[in-house]
C-alpha positions as CSV (number, residue, x, y, z in Angstrom):
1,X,-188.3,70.3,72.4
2,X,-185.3,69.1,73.1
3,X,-183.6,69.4,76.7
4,X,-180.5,71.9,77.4
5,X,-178.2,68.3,78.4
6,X,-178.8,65.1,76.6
7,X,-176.7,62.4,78.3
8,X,-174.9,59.8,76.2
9,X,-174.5,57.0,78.2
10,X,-172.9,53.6,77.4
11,X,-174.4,50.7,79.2
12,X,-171.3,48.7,78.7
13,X,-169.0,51.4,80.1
14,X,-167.0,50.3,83.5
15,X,-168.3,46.9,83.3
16,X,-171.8,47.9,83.2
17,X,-171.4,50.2,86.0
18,X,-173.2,52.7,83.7
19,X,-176.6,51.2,83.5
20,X,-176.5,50.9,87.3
21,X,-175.6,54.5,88.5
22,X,-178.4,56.1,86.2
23,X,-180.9,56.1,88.8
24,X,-178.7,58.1,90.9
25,X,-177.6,60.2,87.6
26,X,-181.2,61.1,87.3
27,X,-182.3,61.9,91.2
28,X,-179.8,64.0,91.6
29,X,-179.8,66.2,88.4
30,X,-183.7,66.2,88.9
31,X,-182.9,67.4,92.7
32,X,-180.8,69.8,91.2
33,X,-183.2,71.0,88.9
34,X,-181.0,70.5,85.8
35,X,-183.1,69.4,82.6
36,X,-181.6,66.7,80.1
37,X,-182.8,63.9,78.4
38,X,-180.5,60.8,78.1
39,X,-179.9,58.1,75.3
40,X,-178.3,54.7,75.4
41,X,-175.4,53.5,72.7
42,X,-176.0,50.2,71.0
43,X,-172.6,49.6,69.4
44,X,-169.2,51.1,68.2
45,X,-169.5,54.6,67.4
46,X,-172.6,54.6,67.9
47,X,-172.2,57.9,70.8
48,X,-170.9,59.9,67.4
49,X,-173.8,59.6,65.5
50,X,-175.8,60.2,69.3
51,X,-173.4,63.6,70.0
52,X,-174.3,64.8,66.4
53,X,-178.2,64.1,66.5
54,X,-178.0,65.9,70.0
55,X,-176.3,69.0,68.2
56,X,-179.2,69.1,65.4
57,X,-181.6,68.7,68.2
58,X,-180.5,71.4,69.8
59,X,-178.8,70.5,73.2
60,X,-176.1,72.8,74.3
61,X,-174.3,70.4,76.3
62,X,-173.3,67.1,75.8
63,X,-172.3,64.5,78.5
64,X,-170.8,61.6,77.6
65,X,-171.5,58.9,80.4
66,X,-168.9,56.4,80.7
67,X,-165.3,55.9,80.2
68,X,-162.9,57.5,78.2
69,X,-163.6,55.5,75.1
70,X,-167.4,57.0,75.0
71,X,-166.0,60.6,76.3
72,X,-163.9,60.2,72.9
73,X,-166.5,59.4,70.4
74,X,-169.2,62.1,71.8
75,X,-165.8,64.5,71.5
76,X,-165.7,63.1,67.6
77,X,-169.3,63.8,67.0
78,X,-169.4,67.5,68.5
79,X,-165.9,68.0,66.2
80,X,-167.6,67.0,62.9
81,X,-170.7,69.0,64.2
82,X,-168.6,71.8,64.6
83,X,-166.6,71.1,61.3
84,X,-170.3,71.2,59.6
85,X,-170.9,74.4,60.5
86,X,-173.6,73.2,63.0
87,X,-174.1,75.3,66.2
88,X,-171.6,74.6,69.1
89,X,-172.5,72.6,71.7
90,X,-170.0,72.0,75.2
91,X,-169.0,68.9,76.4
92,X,-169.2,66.9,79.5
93,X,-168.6,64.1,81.0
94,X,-169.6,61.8,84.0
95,X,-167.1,59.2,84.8
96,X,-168.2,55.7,85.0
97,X,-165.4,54.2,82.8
98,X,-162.2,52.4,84.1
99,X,-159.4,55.2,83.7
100,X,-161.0,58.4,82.8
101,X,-158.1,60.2,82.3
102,X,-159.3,62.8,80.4
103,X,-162.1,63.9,82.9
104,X,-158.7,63.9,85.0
105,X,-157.5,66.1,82.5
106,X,-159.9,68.6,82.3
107,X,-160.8,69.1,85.7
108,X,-164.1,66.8,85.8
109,X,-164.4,65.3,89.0
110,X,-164.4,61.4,89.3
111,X,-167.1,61.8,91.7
112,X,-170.6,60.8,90.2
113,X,-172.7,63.7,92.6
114,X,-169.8,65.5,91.8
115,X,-170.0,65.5,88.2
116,X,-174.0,66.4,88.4
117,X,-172.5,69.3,90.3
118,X,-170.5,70.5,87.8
119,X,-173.0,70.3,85.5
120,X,-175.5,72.3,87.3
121,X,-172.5,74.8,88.0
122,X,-172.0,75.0,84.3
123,X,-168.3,76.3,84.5
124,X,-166.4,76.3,81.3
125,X,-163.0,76.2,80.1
126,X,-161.8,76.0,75.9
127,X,-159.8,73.1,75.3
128,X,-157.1,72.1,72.7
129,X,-158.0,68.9,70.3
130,X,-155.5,66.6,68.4
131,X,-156.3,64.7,66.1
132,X,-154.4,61.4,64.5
133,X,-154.2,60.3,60.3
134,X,-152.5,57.3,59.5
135,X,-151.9,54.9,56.5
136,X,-154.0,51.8,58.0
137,X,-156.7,54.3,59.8
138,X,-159.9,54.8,57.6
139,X,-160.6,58.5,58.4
140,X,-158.9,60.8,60.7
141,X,-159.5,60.7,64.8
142,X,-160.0,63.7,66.8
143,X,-158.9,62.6,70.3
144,X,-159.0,65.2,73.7
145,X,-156.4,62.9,76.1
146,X,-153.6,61.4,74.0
147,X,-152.1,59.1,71.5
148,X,-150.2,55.9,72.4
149,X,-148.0,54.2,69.9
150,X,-146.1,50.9,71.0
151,X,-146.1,49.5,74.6
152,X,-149.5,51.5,75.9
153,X,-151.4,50.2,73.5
154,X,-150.3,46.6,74.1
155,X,-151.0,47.1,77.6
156,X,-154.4,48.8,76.7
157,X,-155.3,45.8,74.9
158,X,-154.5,43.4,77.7
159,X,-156.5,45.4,80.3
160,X,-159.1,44.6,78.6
161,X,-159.2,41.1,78.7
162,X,-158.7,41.6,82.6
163,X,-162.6,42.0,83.3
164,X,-162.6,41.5,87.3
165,X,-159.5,44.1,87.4
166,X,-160.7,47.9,86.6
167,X,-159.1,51.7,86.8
168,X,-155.4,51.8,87.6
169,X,-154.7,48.6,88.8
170,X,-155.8,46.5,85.9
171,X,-153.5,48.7,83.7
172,X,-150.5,47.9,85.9
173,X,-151.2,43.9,86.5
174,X,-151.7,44.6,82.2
175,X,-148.5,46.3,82.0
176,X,-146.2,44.2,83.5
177,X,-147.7,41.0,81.4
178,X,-147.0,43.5,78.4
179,X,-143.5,43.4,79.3
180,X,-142.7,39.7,78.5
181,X,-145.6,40.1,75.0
182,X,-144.1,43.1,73.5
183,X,-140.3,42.8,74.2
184,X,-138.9,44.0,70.7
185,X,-139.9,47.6,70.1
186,X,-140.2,48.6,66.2
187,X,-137.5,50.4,64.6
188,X,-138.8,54.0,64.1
189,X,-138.2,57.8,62.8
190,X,-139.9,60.0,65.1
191,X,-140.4,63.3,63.6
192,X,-140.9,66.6,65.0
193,X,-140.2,70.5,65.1
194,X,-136.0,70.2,64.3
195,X,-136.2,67.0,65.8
196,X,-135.3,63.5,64.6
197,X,-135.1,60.9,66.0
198,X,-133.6,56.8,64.3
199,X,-134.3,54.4,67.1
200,X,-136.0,51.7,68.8
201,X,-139.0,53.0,70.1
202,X,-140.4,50.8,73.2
203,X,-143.2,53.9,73.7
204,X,-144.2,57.3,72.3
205,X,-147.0,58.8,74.2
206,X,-148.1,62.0,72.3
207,X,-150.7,64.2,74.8
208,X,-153.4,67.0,75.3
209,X,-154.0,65.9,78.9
210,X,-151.6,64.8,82.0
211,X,-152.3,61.0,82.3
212,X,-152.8,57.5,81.0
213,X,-154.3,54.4,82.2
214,X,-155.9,55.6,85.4
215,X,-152.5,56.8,87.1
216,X,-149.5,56.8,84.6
217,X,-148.6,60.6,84.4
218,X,-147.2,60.6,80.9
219,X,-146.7,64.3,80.8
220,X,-147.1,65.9,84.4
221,X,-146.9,69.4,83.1
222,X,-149.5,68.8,80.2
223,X,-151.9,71.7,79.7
224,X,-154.6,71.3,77.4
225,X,-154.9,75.1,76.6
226,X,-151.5,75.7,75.4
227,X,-151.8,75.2,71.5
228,X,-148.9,72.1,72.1
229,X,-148.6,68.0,72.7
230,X,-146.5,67.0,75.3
231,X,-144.1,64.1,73.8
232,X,-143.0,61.4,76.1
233,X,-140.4,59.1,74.0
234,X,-138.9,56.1,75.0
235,X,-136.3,54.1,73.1
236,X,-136.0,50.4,73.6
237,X,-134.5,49.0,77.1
238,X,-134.2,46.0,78.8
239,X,-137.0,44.0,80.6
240,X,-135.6,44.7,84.1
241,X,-135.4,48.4,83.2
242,X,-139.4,48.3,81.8
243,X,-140.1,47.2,85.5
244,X,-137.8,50.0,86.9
245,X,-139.5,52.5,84.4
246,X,-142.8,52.0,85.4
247,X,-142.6,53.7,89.4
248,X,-141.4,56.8,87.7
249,X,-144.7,57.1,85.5
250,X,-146.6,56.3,88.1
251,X,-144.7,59.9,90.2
252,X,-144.2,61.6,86.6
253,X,-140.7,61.4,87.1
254,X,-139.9,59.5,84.1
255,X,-138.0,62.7,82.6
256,X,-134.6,62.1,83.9
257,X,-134.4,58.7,83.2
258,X,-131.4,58.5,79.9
259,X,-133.9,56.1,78.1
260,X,-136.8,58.9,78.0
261,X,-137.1,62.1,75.5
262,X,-140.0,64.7,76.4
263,X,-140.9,67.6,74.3
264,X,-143.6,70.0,73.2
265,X,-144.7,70.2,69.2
266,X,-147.7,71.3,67.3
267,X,-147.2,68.2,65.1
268,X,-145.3,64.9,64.9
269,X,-144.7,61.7,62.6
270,X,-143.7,58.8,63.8
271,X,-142.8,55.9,60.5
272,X,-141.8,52.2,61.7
273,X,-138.9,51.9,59.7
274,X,-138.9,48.1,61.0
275,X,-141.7,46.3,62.6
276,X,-145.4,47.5,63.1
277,X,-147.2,50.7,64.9
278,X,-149.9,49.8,67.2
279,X,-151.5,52.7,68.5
280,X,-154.8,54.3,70.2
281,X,-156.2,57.3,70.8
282,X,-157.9,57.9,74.3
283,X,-157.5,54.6,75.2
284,X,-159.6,53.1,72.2
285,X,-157.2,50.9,69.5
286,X,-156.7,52.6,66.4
287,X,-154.7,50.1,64.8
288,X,-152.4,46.8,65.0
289,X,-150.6,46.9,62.0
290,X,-149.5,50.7,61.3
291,X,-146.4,52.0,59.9
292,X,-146.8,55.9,59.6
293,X,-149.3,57.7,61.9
294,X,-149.4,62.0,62.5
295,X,-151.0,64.0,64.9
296,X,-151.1,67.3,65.6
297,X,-153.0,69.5,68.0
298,X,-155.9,72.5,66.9
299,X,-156.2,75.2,69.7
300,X,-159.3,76.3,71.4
301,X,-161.7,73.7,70.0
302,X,-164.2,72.1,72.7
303,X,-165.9,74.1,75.6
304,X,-165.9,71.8,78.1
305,X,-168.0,71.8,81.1
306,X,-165.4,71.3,84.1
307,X,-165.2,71.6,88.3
308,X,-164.0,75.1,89.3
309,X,-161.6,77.6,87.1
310,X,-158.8,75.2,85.5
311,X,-158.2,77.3,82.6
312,X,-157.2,81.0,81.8
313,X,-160.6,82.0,80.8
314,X,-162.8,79.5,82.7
315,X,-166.0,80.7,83.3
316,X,-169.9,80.5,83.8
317,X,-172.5,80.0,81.1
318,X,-176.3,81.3,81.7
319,X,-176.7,79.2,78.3
């Protein structure tokens, strides 16, 4: 019979941190008295197929151990699950990874005893999902963090080449080479609500949670129970003003700068009229080359297993 948790967990994940901390994973659940059974991913998308199987098996929670590229995928698999019509399972998630920005998000604590903690606990909140379609993406992406088209993704793909530099400052020493790589920001038509905007677009950061990269607060005020993406635009500036931008991220302050547009939607477009679209969802690429990508958000989808009451109907399962 299958446990009530089966842990995903990514061996890879913060730099093989992952493999190591299971031991203490396992002697303090078992202290704890919480029964799971854990399996390992062996490649790419390989924790959807895991998160799925676990459903069919019948775990009610899920926990995705590692960063927030494996977080994503197990939130994939428990999405088509659900979309299957197989029985709901909740998610959560112990943080191994290098930014996990959307346990920060959902109020999962970083904490590794912690997180074992909060699973024991078994507090839940209902969160929103978005999800992302494009013309160069195979399938559609569900994603529970956010979307990053332009300059994040650069800098996403340059943290990772930076393998002695992890969490938040690996992002910034990635950022600020990002700044002389990707100068020229595509031309783009930014669509949303009544909205639209003709520009060069240097960034658009569409989110569910609060933060990117391990400590850029691309939209403070984020909830992720409020049926809405938080938009964080920014057109095209000079490469002194990228280096002045990038304190106010780091504070969430970014909003009065002139170069920044926020906003809330249910759904937005963004076309490169010039130029190309990279982009990612939670952190993991989605594409190089794209030139129209949409995403919009679907309330109340994923129970999530979280630290304390976060949410307006947070609350205790005896499941």
């Amino acid at each position: 019979m299958a446990s009530k948790i089966r842990l995903i967990v990514n061996p890879a994940a913060g730099g093989g941190k992952a493999r190591q901390v299971i031991p203490r994973i396992e002697t303090t659940l078992d202290d704890l008295g919480v029964g799971y059974d854990l399996v390992y991913t062996e490649r790419p998308w390989h924790a959807v197929e895991l998160a799925r199987t676990a459903v069919q098996d019948g775990a009610n929670v899920v926990v995705a151990v590692g960063g927030d590229g494996t977080a994503n995928e197990v939130l994939n698999g428990l999405m088509q699950a659900k979309q299957s019509g197989e029985a709901p399972a909740a998610m959560g998630v112990l943080c191994v990874g290098r930014g996990n920005d959307f346990a920060f998000g959902a109020g999962i604590p970083h904490d590794i005893t912690e997180g074992c903690h909060t699973l024991a606990e078994d507090a839940r909140r209902t969160i929103d999902v978005g999800q992302v379609s494009g013309d160069s993406l195979p399938e559609a992406r569900f994603f529970g963090n956010g979307v990053g088209i332009g300059f994040d993704t650069v800098v996403g793909l340059e943290a990772a080449k930076l393998k002695r530099l992890r969490g938040f400052l690996g992002y910034f020493v990635a950022a600020l080479k990002t700044i002389f790589l990707y100068y020229q920001a595509p031309q783009t038509l930014v669509e949303y609500g009544e909205t639209s905007l003709d520009q060069e677009s240097l960034m658009v950061s569409i989110m569910n949670g609060r933060r990117m990269g391990g400590g850029f607060m691309m939209a403070p005020s984020s909830s992720m129970e409020d049926g809405l993406l938080d938009l964080c635009i920014v057109r095209q500036v000079s490469r002194p003003r990228i280096l002045a931008l990038i304190p106010r991220f780091t504070k969430g302050t970014q909003e009065r700068h002139p170069a920044v547009t926020t906003g809330r939607t249910e759904k937005i477009s963004v076309t490169a009229l010039k130029g190309v679209l990279p982009a990612h969802a939670d952190g993991e690429t989605l594409c190089e080359q794209g030139s129209r990508l949409t995403v919009e958000i679907f309330p109340r989808q994923m129970e999530i297993v979280c630290q304390g009451c976060q949410g307006e109907e947070c609350h205790s399962s005896a499941a």
